[in-house]
Each structure stands twice: as C-alpha cells, then as structure tokens.
TIGU-542766 format. One line per field, with one value per residue (C-alpha): x, y, z. Coordinates in nm, 4 decimals. Layout:
px: c(X  ...)
py: c(Y  ...)
pz: c(Z  ...)
This chain:
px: c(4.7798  5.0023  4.8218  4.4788  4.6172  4.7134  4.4038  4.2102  4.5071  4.4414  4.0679  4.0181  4.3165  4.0327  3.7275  3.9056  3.9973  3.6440  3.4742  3.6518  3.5336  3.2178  3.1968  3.3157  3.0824  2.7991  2.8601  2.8232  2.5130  2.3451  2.2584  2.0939  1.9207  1.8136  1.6625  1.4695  1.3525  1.1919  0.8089  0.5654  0.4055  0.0566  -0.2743  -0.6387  -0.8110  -1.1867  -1.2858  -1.2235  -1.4953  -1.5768  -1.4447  -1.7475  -1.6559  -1.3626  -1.0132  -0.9978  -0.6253  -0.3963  -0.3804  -0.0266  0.2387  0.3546  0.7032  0.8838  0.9158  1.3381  1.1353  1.3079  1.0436  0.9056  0.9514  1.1973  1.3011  1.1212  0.8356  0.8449  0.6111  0.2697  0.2436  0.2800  0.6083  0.5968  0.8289  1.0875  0.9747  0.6426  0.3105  0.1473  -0.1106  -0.4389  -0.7133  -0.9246  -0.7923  -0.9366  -0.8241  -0.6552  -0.3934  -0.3078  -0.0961  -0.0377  0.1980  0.3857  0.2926  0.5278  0.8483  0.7057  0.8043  0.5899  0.5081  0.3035  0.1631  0.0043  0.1346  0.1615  0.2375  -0.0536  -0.2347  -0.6011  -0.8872  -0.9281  -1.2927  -1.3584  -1.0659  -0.9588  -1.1811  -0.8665  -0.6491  -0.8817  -0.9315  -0.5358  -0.5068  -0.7529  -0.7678  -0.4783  -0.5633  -0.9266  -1.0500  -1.2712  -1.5219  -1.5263  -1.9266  -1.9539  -2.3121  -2.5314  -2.5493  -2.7694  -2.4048  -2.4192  -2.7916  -2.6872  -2.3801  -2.3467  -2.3632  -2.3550  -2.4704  -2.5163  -2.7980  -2.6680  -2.8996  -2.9221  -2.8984  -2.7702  -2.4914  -2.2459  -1.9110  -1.6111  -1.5416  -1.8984  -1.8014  -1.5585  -1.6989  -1.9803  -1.7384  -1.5546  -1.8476  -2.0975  -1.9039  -2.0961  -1.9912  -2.1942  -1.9579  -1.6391  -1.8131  -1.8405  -1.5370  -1.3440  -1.5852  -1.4356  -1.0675  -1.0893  -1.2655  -1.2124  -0.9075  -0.7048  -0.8435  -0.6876  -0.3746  -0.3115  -0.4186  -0.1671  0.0868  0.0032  0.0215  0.3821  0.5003  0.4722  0.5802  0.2585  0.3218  0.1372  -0.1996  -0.3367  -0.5946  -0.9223  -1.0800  -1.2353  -1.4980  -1.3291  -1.6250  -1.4569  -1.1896  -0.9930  -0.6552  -0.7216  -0.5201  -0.4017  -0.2193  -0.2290  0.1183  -0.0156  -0.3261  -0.1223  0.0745  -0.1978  -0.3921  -0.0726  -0.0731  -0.4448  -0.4105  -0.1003  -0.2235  -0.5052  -0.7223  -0.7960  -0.7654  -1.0606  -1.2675  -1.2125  -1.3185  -1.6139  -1.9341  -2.2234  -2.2508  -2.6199  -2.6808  -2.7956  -3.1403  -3.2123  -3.5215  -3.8115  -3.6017  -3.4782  -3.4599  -3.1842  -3.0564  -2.8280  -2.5744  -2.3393  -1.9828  -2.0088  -1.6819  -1.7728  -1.4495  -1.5819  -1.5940  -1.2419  -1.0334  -0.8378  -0.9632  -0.8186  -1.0820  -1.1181  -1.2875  -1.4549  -1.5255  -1.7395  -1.7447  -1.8637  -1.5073  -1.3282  -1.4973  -1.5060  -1.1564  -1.1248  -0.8415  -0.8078  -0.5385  -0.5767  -0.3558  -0.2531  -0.0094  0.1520  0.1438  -0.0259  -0.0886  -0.1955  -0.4077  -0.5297  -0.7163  -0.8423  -0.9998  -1.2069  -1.5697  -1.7315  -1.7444  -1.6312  -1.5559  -1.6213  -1.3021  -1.3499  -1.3382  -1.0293  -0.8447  -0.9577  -0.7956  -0.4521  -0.4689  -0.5283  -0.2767  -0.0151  -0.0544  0.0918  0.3969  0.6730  0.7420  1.0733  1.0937  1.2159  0.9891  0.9882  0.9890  0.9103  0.6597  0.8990  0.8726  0.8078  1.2020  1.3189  1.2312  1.3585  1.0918  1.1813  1.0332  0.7166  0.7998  0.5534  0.5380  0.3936  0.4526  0.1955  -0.0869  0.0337  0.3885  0.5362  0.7554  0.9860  1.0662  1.4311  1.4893  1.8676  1.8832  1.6936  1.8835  1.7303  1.4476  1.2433  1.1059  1.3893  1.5119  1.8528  1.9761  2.3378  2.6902  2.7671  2.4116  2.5366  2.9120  2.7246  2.5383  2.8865  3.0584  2.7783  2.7499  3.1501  3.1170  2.8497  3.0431  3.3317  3.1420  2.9628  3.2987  3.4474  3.1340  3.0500  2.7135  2.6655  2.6082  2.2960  2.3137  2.0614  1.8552  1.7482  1.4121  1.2880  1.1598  0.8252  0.5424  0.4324)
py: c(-3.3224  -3.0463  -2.7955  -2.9186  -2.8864  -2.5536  -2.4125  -2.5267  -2.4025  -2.0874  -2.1199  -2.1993  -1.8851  -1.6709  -1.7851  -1.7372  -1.3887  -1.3258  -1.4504  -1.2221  -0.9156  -1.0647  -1.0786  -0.7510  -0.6019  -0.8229  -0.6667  -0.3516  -0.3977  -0.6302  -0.3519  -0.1336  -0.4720  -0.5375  -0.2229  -0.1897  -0.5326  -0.4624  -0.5681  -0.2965  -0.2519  -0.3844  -0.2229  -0.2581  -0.3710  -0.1866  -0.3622  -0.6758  -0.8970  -0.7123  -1.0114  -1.1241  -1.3599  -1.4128  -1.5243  -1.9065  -1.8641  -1.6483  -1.2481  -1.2085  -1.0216  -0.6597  -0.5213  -0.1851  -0.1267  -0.2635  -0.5839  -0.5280  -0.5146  -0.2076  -0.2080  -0.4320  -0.8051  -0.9304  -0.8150  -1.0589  -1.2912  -1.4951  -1.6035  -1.3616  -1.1714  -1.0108  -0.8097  -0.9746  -0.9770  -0.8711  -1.0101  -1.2513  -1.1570  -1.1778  -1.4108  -1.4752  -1.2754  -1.4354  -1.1784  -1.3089  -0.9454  -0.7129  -0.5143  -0.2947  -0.0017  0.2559  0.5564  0.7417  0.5335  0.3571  0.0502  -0.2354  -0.4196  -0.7796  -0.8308  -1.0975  -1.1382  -0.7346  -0.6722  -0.9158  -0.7682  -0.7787  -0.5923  -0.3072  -0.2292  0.1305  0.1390  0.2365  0.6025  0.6770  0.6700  0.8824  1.1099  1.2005  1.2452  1.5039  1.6874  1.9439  1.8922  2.0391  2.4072  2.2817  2.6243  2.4598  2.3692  2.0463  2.0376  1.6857  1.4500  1.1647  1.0102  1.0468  0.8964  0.5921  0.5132  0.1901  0.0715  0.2879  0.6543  0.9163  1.1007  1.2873  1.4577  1.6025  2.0071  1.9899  2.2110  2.0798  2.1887  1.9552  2.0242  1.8275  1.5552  1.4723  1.4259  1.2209  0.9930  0.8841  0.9425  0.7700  0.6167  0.7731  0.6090  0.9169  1.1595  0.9656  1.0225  1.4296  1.4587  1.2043  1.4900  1.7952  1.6459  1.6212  1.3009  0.9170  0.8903  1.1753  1.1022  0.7436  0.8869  1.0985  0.8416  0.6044  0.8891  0.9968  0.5864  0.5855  0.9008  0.7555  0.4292  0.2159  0.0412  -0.2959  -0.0261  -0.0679  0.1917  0.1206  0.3995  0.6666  0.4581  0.0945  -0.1236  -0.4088  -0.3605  -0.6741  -0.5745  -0.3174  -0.3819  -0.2378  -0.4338  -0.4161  -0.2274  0.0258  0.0945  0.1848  0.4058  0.6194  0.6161  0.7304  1.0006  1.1152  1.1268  1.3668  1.6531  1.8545  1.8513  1.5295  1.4726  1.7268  1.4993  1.1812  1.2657  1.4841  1.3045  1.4744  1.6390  1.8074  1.7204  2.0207  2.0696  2.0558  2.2962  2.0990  1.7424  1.6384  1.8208  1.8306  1.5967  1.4826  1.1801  1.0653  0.9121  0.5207  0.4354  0.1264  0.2502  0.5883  0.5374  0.3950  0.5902  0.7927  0.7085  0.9473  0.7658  0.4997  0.3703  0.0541  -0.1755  -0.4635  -0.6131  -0.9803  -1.0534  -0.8147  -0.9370  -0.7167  -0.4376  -0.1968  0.0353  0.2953  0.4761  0.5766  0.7717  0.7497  0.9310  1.0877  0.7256  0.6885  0.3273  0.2283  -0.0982  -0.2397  -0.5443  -0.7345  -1.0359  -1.1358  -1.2215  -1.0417  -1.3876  -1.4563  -1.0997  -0.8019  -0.6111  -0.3324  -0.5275  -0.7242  -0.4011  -0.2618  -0.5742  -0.5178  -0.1373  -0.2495  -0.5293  -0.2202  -0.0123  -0.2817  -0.3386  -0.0838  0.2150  0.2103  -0.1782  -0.2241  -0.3372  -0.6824  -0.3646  0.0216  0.2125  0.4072  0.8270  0.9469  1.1258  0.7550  0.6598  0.6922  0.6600  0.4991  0.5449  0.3573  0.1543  0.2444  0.0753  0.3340  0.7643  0.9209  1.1469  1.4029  1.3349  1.5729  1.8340  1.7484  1.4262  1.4061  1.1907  1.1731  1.0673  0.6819  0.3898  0.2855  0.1493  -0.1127  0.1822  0.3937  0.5034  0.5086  0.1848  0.2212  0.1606  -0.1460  -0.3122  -0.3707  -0.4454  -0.6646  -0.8321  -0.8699  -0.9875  -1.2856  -1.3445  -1.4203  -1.6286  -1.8850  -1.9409  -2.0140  -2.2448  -2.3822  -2.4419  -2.6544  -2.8509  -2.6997  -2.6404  -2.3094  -2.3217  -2.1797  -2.0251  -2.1929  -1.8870  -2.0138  -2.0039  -1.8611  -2.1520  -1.9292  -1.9351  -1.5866)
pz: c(-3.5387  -3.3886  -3.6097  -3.5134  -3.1280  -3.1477  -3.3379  -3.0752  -2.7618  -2.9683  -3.0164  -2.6263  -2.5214  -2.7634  -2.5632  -2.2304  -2.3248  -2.4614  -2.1397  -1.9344  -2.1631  -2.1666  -1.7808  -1.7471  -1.9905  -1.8258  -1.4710  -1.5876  -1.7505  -1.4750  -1.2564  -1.5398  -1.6691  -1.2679  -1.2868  -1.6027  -1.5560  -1.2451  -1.2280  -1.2415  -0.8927  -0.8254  -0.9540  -0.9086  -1.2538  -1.2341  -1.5782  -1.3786  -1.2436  -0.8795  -0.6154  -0.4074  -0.1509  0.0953  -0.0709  0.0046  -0.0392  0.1538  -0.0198  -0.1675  0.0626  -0.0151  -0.0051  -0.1240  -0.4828  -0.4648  -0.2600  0.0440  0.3741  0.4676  0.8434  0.9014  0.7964  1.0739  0.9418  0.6330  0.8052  0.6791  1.1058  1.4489  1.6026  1.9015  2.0714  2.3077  2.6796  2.6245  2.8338  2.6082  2.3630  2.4287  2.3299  2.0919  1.8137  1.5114  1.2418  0.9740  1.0021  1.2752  1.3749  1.7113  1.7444  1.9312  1.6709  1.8565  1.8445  1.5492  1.7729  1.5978  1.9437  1.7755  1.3995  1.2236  0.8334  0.8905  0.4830  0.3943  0.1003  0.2102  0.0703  0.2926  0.2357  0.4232  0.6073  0.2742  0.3058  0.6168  0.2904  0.1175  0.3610  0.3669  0.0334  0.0000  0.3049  0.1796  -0.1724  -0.0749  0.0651  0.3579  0.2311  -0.0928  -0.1692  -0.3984  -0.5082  -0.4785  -0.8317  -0.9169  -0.9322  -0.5402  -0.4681  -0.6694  -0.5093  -0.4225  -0.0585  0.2927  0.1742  0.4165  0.2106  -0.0103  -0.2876  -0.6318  -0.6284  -0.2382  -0.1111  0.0686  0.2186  0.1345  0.5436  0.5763  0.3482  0.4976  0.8459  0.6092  0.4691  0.8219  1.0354  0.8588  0.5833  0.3138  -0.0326  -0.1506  0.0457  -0.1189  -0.4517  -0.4005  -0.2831  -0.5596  -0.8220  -0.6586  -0.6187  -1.0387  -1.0714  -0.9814  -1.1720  -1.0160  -0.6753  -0.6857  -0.8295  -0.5534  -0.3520  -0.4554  -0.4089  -0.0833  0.0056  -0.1601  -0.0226  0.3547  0.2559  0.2501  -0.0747  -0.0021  -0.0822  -0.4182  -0.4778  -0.6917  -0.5951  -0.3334  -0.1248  -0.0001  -0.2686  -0.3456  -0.6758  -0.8416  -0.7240  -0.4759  -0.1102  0.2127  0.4664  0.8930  0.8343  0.5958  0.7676  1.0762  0.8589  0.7586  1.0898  1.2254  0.9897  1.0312  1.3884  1.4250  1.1822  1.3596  1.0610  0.9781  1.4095  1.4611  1.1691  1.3313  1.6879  1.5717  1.7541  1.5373  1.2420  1.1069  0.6750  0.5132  0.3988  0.0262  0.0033  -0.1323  -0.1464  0.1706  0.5558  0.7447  0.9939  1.2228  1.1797  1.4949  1.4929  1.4107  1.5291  1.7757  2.0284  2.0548  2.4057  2.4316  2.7198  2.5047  2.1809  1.8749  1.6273  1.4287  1.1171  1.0390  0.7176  0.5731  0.2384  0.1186  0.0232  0.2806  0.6124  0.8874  0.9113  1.1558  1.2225  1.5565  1.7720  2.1187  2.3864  2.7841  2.9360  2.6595  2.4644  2.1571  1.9999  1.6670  1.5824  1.2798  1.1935  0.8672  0.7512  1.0572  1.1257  1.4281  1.6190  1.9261  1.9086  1.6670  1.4685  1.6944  2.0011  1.8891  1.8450  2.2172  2.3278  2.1564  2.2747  2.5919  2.5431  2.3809  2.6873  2.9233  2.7186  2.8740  2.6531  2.4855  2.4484  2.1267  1.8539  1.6173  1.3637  1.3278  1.0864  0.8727  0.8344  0.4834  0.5719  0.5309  0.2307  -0.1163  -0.3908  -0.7468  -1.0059  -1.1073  -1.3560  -1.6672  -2.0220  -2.2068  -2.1735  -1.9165  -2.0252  -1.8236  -1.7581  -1.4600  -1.5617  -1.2222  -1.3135  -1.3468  -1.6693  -1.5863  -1.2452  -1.3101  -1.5349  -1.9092  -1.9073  -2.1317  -2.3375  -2.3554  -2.7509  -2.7150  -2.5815  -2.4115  -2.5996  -2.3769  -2.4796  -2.8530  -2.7006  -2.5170  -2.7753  -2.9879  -2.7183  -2.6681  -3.0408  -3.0549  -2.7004  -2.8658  -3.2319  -3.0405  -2.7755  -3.0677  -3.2687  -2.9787  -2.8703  -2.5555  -2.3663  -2.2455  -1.8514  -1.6665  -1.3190  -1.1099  -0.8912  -0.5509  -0.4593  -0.1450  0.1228  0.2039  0.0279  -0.0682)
C-alpha cells in the first residue's frame, strides 16, 4: 500500500510539474495560434447565385481585421447613438443605416447600426472612383466594346469603336451612373479582377473594412458590402482631393460622337441634392435587393458634414431627402461637440495581413515575410509546436493513468446578436 501511495504522490508531483511546462509552453504559443487562426476576412462569391430581393434578416456587422470596432466601441451597435446634448433627430428616417458626420473632426454626431454590412448598390462606384482616379491618366482614351453596350443596368451610352477619355468616364460613371463607364474604366485599370483588388485595397488602406468588393459597377454580388461608416469614409475622401471634388460637382458633361454610330450628347449631374446649399456631391443607388442608398457631403461656414444612408424605400421620404434632413440636422449640432465615435485617418491604422490559404499569383515583392507570426500554411512549423505536442502527449498518459477528465475552458458568448 505505501508503494502504491507513493507511485501515485510521485505520479501526481510528475503531472504537476508537467502542467506548469505545459502552461508555459501553451502561453507562448497562444498568441501565434490566435493569430494564424484568425478567419479570413469577408469576400464577394461572383459564381454565387446574384441576391435578388431585400435580406429578410438583418446584414451581418463588420469590424477591423483583429475584430475590434473601427470608430470607436460605441459604434458596435445594431440600434441608434447620438451624440450627448445634441437636438433630437429628425423624423421620419426610415433607413435601415445611416450615418452623419463631422468630416472634419471625424466627430461621428448619430448612426444607425453604422458597421452594418449592406449591399451598397452604386454607392459602391464612390469606391470605385477612388481607387482609380490616381491609378488612371485622365488623357488616357479607352475605346467603346460590345462588353460596354451589354452591360447590365443604367448605361450612359457607351458604344463599340467610341473614344473616350478615362477623365469622361469618370464624370459618366458618377454623373450618370453608367455601368458601361465602370466597365471601360475596370478594362483600362487591367481588367475586373485587378480593379476590385485595388478596390479592396484602397477600402483597407483608409480603414473601411466592412466593404466587400464584387466588382466595378454596385450590380448586386453574393457577398459584396459597404456599411453607413464606410461610405462616409470614402465620401470623405472623394471630397477633400480636388480631383475626384471637380468630378462630383461637375453639372454637364457632352458624350462623344461615334462617326456613323451614335451623335453626341449631353448628360447632366443626377445627384437629387444638387441643389443642396453647399452641396460637395453625392451619389445615389437602387438594386432589387439593395433598396434605395444614397451617400453626400455638404459645407457651411468652413463645416463640412458627411451622410450616408442604406436600406430604405423612397416612402415617406426618398434616400436623398433623408440625408438633406440629417445635414440639415448635422449643421445645428455645435462644432466641436464630441462625437458617439470618429472616422479614423488612413495615419491610424495598422494593416495585417490578409489572411490567405493558398500563395498569391502575384505575390508582392514588399511584403515583409518576417515581420507577421506562422501561419496555417507556413513549412516550417516552430520548435515550441512539437514541444508543445510532447508536452500534451505526456499530460494525457499521465491524466489517463490516474483516472482524470481533462477540463475544458468554457468561452463566453457575446449577449448581441451579430
């Protein structure tokens, strides 16, 4: 009996002393572990069925690639915030998201689930249009396709053999929101592919990472998103380079004549706020599943406000008209009262990694392969991985050896519904 006793006083000293090693070893690796297990971020699936009809759930809710809220906690909302002290909102606003901001402060003055996931329909071309405004020479000609009389839904006119200046499409594409201008431009920015890859990089690089990007145009893509906070983002952005400022406020623009297929002729600015007092622009959008999505800044006195809103119908009052209220709601609210959250500047962010599961076709020759932990398909695992896996394979002979059940951490679970 005193020999059983003391193989197992020596058996249980053993474990003790191997469950200390094993924790140490274990909190080394956790972080690496965190990190390559990390889910891949969101993308739009073309090959998938094309959604048709409104979600009849709510869209998922975006966050940063570590899952912390862009913005601000307060921010991590499905329902409304609005700044302390401020006049009360006003009525009806119907949309589903919104968002009104101080795009000078970044002050985030009232939202409505800001980082919900919502297909953005055209509001999406605002993205486009910042990608590919100093990607492109504004002299550059792109000649007319069949590619570009078939594209689906709003054209401007585009034709086969027709000349026209990337400088022109893109006053087509926001004007008029010519699906036919986004498909030009996608052609002369190296196709569809490399047009929603620097898409998707311009979104990340100025922190709107609740935008997936199916492609140039805003049609409807399983997968593809923007959210009231990234759409303010990128407004933000068009609206303080002169560039892409000049394209937004441009009232008219004359289509070139195709000799012996189609005259010339005018098109005008569609935005519905045109007339705002102090509008900078603004660019609407419509799908069957999207709804109605609008997205506008404007300026007094030195103040400029951002406003975006998605998933609405145009009753009692159209997207456009919704957002004139919150401008005119913005304006009232003092400047410098401090926001329920702030659009971040690209300076503030820190950009991971995407995660990936198989090599890139064309992997960047910048990428720093040192500075980011293992990942899933890394050759070489690390040292403490197989010290690791010794350690564990010790820890369950000897729990096995002395009957005992190996306990499991319980993870909370977060009391919102995403």
């Amino acid at each position: 009996m005193a020999r059983r006793g003391g193989a197992r006083g020596l058996l249980g000293a053993l474990l003790a002393v191997l469950l200390a090693v094993g924790l140490g070893v274990g909190l080394v690796l956790l972080p690496a572990a965190a990190a390559s297990a990390e889910a891949p971020r969101p993308t739009a699936d073309p090959t998938a069925p094309t959604p048709t009809a409104p979600r009849t759930e709510r869209p998922p809710q975006g966050s940063a690639p570590d899952g912390s809220t862009v913005g601000g906690e307060d921010l991590d909302t499905r329902g409304l915030v609005v700044a302390a002290d401020a006049p009360p909102l006003p009525v009806p606003l119907a949309a589903s998201g919104w968002l009104v901001a101080d795009a000078g402060s970044g002050a985030v003055l009232a939202a409505r689930d800001p980082h919900g996931r919502y297909y953005p329909a055209s509001t999406l071309k605002a993205l486009t249009l910042l990608a590919l405004a100093p990607r492109l020479d504004p002299a550059q000609v792109v000649a007319g396709t069949p590619e570009d009389e078939q594209a689906e839904g709003s054209r401007v006119g585009l034709v086969t053999g027709g000349q026209y200046p990337v400088e022109f499409l893109f006053r087509a594409l926001m004007l008029q929101s010519g699906n036919d201008a986004a498909t030009a431009l996608a052609r002369a920015a190296g196709g569809t592919a490399a047009t929603v890859a620097a898409m998707t990089e311009t979104a990340e690089s100025i922190g709107a990472f609740d935008t997936v990007v199916g492609g140039p145009s805003g049609l409807d893509v399983a997968g593809q998103s923007s959210s009231p906070y990234d759409l303010a983002l990128i407004f933000r952005e068009l609206v303080s380079d002169p560039v892409t400022a000049a394209v937004l406020t441009t009232p008219t623009v004359q289509v070139p004549e195709v000799p012996g297929r189609a005259p010339g002729f005018q098109i005008q600015n569609q935005n519905p706020l045109a007339g705002y007092p102090g509008t900078l622009g603004g660019k609407t959008g419509f799908t069957d599943a999207a709804r109605h999505a609008f997205v506008t800044a404007a300026e007094r006195d030195g103040r400029r406000l951002v406003v975006s809103v998605l998933d609405t119908e145009n009753q009692p009052l159209r997207a456009a008209d919704q957002a004139a209220l919150l401008l005119d709601w913005g304006f009232t609210v003092p400047s410098g009262t401090p926001g329920v959250g702030r659009l971040v500047q690209p300076a503030d962010l820190v950009v991971p990694a995407r995660p990936t599961r198989a090599p890139r076709p064309e992997p960047r020759a910048a990428e720093p392969a040192a500075a980011v932990a293992p990942g899933p398909d890394d050759d070489a695992p690390s040292p403490l991985v197989g010290a690791g896996l010794a350690v564990a394979a010790v820890l369950v002979v000897a729990a096995t050896a002395i009957g005992r059940r190996r306990a499991v951490r319980r993870v909370p679970v977060s009391e919102e519904s995403r």
